[in-house]
Legacy VTK file of the C-alpha trace (Angstrom):
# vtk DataFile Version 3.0
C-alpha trace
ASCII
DATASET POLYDATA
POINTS 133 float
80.660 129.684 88.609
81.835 132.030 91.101
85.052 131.766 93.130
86.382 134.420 95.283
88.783 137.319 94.374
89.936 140.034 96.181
88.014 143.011 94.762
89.850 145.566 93.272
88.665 148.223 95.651
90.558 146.229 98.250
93.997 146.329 96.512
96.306 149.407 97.334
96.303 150.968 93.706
100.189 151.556 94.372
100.342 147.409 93.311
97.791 147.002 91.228
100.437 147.063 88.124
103.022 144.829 89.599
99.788 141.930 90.393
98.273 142.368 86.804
101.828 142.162 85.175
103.232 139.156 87.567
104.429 136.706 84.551
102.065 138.150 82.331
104.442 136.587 79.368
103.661 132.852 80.316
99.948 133.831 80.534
99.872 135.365 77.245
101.712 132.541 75.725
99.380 130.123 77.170
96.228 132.245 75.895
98.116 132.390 72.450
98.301 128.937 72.423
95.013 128.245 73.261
93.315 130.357 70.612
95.721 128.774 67.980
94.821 124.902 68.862
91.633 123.454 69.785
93.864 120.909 72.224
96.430 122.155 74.469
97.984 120.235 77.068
100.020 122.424 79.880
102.377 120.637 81.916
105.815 120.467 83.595
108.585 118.314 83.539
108.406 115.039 86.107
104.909 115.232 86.405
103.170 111.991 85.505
99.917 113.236 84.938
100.739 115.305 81.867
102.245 112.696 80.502
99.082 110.573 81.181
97.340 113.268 79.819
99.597 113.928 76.649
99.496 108.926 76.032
95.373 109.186 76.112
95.340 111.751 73.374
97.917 110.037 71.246
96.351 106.640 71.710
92.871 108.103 71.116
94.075 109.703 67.836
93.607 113.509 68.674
95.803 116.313 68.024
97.290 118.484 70.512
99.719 121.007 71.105
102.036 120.566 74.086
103.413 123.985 76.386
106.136 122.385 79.493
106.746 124.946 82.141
110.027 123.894 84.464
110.066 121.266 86.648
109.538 120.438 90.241
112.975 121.907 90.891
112.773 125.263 88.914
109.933 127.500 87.494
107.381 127.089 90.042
106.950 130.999 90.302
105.732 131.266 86.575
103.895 128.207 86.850
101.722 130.038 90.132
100.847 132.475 87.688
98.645 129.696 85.476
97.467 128.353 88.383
96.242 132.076 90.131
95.283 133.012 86.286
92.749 129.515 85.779
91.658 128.827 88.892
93.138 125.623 88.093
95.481 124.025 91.038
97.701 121.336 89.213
99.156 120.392 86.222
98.454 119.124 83.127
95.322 122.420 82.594
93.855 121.067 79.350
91.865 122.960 77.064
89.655 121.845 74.574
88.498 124.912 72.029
89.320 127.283 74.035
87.831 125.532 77.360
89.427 124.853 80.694
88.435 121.194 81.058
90.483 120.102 84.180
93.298 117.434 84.137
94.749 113.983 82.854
91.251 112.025 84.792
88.891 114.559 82.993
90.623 114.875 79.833
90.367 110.751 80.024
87.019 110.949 81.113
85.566 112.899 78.102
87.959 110.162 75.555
86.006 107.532 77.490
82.284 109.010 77.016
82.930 110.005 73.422
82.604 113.555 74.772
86.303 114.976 73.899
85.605 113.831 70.091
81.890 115.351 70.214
83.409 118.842 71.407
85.984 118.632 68.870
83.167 118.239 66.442
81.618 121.398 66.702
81.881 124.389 66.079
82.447 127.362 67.908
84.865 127.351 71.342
81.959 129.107 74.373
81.999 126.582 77.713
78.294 126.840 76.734
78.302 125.386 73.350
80.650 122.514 75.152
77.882 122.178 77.652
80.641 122.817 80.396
79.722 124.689 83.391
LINES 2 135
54 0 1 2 3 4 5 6 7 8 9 10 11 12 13 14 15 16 17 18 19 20 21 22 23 24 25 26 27 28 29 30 31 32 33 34 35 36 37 38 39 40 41 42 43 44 45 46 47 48 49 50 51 52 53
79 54 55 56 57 58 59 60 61 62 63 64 65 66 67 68 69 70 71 72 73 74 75 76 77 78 79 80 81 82 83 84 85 86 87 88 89 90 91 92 93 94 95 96 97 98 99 100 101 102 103 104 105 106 107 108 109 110 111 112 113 114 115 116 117 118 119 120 121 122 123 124 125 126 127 128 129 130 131 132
């Protein structure tokens, strides 16, 4: 997978320190997290789909740990930070052993298939040992 980035050679060097520390705390918690739990559910208040996200787990019996950055009204700058940081554009970002696997449709998606239980199965946390790509 490639996506594009600005290369470093075309950022000033005089803000290269102020872009790689831009809520670096809510990054690190989230990569904390992440190592910690093989489920982790990121989300924000008001938002449905986390709490879709958060019901199919529960109802499908599997174990997660739950991080809830600000709402709609507040926290939106930290939250831009995830989203720059993933790649990921909304909210819930799931991950599953250490593995960005999308949203509340995906994360349902892989309960439906018998997929989610399969990854949580084995061992090890690589997107290529999950067969993601």
């Amino acid at each position: 997978m490639t996506r594009p980035l600005l290369p470093e050679d075309r950022v000033d060097p005089a803000i290269r320190d102020a872009i790689a520390s831009n809520h670096r705390d809510i990054i690190d918690e989230v990569e904390r997290t992440v190592a910690a739990h093989d489920v982790v559910v990121v989300g924000m208040k008001q938002n449905p789909f986390p709490k879709r996200a958060r019901k199919a787990l529960t109802a499908a019996g599997i174990p997660f740990h739950y991080l809830e950055y600000g709402s709609y009204f507040n926290t939106w700058r930290r939250r831009t930070a995830l989203k720059i940081w993933s790649g990921w554009p909304t909210f819930p970002m799931i991950f599953v052993k250490g593995v960005l696997i999308g949203g509340a449709e995906d994360v349902q998606k892989l309960i439906d298939s018998g997929e989610l239980a399969r990854r949580l199965a084995m061992g090890g946390s690589s997107a290529k040992e999950t067969g993601a790509k």
